[in-house]
C-alpha positions, 0 to 999 in steps of 0.5 A: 564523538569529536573531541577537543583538548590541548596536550603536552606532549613532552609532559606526557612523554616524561609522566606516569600515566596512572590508572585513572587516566588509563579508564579515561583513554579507553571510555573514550576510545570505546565511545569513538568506535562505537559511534563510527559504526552507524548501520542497520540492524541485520538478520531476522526473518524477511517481513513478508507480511502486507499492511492491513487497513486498520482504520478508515475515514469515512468508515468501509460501508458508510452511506448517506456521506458526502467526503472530499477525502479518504483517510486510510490508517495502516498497522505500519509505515506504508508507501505509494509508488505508482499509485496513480496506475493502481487507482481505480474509482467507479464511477470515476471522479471527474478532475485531479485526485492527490494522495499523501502518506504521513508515516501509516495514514494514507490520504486520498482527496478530490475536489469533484462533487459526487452523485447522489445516491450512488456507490463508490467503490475505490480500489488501490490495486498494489499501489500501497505498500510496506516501507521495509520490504514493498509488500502491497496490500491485498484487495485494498478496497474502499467503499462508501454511499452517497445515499442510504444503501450501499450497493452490496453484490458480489461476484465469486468464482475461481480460474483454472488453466485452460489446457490442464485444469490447473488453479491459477493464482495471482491473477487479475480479474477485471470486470466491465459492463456487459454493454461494453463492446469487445473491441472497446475491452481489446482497445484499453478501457478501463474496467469498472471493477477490478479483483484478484485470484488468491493462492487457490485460484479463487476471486470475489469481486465486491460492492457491485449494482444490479446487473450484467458483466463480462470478466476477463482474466489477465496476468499483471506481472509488472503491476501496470 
């Protein structure tokens, strides 16, 4: 509140000040405090909820559809921080990919063409998360097909500790070809598709062709 006047002081030394006048300073002295207390509102429970995809542009599941964008939307305000790392599309899309956030949508592009006939499988990792307090999304995972079918298998199972049995929780499930040699998974390949194991130990891996696969199971404390 800024506020402009001109005062006679030796006036107002030898006047009265009446009641009137008296409202007047305080209103206004209210009004100076109150706008020189600019914050956040505190207290409250911690929002530990994560966003949940609400709508999708072309729908999850879509087949016989050619996009150049993924349109995601949000049931909050989200944010992408390393999102690039946490991206993984298979099979992948040759050239750049850029992603925008307007306030809930999320908007993925490309400029690549796709193959015919053949199912895409986008998966975010923890790359989106709340604005208040990061929580990511949980299994953020688009598909969609180029053809008429969309490739619908799944792989299930749970992780236990080796030595005592125990259900291990938060974990990454990676999944390769099974033709893929050992030494090319120890040498950093990048997996064609990737889960996680929930608070019981358990994990399910989607949107996956016929085939054969060799999984491996590793912690991701620092989600790189």
């Amino acid at each position: 509140v800024v506020l402009v006047g001109h005062m006679d002081m030796e006036k107002m030394n030898t006047r009265r000040t009446t009641g009137t006048q008296c409202a007047w300073m305080s209103i206004v002295a209210m009004l100076a405090m109150s706008c020189a207390q600019v914050g956040s509102p505190t207290g409250g429970p911690k929002d530990e909820t994560p966003p949940a995809l609400i709508k999708a542009t072309p729908p999850v599941g879509a087949t016989g559809v050619v996009p150049n964008q993924l349109i995601l939307e949000f049931d909050e305000y989200v944010k992408a921080g390393q999102w690039r790392s946490q991206l993984l599309v298979s099979p992948p899309i040759e050239g750049a990919m850029d992603l925008i956030v307007r306030g809930r949508e999320v908007e993925l592009t490309w400029e690549a063409s796709l193959r015919d006939s053949t199912t895409y499988v986008f998966q975010f990792g923890k790359g989106i998360a709340d604005v208040n307090e990061g929580n990511p999304a949980v299994q953020l995972v688009h598909a969609f097909s180029t053809g008429p079918e969309l490739d619908t298998l799944s792989l299930k199972g749970e992780v236990r500790d080796a030595v005592d049995g125990a259900l291990e929780k938060n974990l990454r499930v990676l999944v390769y070809p099974e033709d893929l040699s050992l030494d090319s998974i120890m040498e950093g390949a990048l997996p064609q598709f990737v889960g996680a194991t929930n608070d019981a130990g358990e994990f399910e891996v989607g949107y996956l062709p016929p085939g054969a696969f060799r999984v491996l199971v590793v912690g991701d404390d620092n989600s790189n």
